[in-house]
C-alpha positions in Angstrom: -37.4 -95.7 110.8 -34.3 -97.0 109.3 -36.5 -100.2 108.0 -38.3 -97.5 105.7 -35.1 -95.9 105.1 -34.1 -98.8 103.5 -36.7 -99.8 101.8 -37.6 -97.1 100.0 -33.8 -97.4 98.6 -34.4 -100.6 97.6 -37.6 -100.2 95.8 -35.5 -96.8 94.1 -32.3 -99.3 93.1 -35.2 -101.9 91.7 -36.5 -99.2 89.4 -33.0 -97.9 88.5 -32.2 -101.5 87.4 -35.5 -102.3 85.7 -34.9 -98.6 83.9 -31.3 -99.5 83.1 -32.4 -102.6 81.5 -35.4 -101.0 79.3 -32.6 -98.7 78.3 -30.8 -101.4 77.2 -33.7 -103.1 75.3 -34.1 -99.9 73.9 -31.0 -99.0 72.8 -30.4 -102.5 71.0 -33.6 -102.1 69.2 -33.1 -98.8 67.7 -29.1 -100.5 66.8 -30.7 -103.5 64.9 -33.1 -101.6 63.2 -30.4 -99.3 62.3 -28.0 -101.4 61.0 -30.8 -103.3 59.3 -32.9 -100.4 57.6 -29.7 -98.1 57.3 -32.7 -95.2 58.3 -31.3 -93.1 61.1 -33.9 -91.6 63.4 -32.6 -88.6 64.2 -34.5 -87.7 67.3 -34.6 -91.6 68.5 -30.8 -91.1 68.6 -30.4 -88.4 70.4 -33.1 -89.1 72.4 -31.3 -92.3 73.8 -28.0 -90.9 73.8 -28.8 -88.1 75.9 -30.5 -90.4 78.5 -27.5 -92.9 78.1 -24.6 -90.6 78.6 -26.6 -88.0 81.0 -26.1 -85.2 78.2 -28.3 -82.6 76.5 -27.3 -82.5 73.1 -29.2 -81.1 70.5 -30.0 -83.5 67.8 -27.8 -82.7 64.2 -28.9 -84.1 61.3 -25.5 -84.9 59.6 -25.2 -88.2 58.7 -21.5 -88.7 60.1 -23.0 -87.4 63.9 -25.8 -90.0 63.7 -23.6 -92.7 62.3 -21.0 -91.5 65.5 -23.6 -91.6 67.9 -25.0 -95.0 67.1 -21.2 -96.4 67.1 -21.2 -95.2 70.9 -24.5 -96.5 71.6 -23.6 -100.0 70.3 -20.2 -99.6 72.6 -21.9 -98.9 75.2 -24.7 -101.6 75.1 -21.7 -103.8 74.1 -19.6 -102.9 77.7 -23.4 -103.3 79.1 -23.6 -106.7 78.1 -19.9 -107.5 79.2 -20.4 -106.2 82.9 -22.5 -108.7 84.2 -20.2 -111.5 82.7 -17.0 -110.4 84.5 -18.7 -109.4 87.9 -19.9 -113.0 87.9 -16.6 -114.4 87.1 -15.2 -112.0 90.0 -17.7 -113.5 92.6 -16.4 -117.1 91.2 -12.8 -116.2 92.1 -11.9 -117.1 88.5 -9.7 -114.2 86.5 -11.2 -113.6 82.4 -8.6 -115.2 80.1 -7.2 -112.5 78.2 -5.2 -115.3 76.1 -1.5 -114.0 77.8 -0.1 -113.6 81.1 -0.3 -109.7 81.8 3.6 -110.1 82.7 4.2 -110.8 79.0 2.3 -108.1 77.6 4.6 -105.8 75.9 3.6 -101.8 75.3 3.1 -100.5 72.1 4.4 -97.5 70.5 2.5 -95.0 70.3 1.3 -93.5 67.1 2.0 -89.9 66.1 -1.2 -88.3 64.9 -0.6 -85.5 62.8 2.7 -84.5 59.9 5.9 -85.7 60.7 8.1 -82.8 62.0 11.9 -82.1 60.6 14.6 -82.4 63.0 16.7 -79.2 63.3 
């Protein structure tokens, strides 16, 4: 009984992957033709983004949501893309080269947001 246990989890990770990766083709289709056609499909959008990100948000149709969402679809395909690379490099044994050593990496300041305040 476990064998069909099994099974029937591996035939539901096959279609989870096959659906992740028609998401994919998806999303980078409706990017291209974006950034090509500068036409945003409002309800192709949201459409995606709500199946991406596991949301229900109700499509808007101002142009700085639509231009939003799309910038978060492209960085998610982007980090899609990038995941396979670095798992395989794990399985290798081999570390990405990030150009520095992290022991010379030195932290940033942080930058106030916002009006600078007096000093009483």
């Amino acid at each position: 009984m476990n064998n069909d246990i099994t099974e029937t989890n591996d035939t539901i990770k096959t279609k989870t992957d096959s659906d992740l990766e028609n998401l994919k083709k998806e999303v980078k289709e409706l990017v291209a033709y974006t950034k090509s056609t500068h036409r945003y499909s409002m309800s192709n959008i949201y459409r995606l983004y709500n199946n991406v990100f596991g949301k229900k948000e109700t499509p808007q149709s101002c142009a700085s949501c639509l231009i939003r969402k799309i910038k978060e679809l492209t960085t998610w395909l982007e980090e899609q893309e990038e995941a396979p690379n670095f798992d395989k490099r794990e399985s290798e044994g081999k570390t990405p080269d990030r150009g520095q050593s992290d022991n010379n990496v030195q932290e940033q300041p942080q930058k106030r947001k916002g009006r600078k305040r007096k000093d009483a």
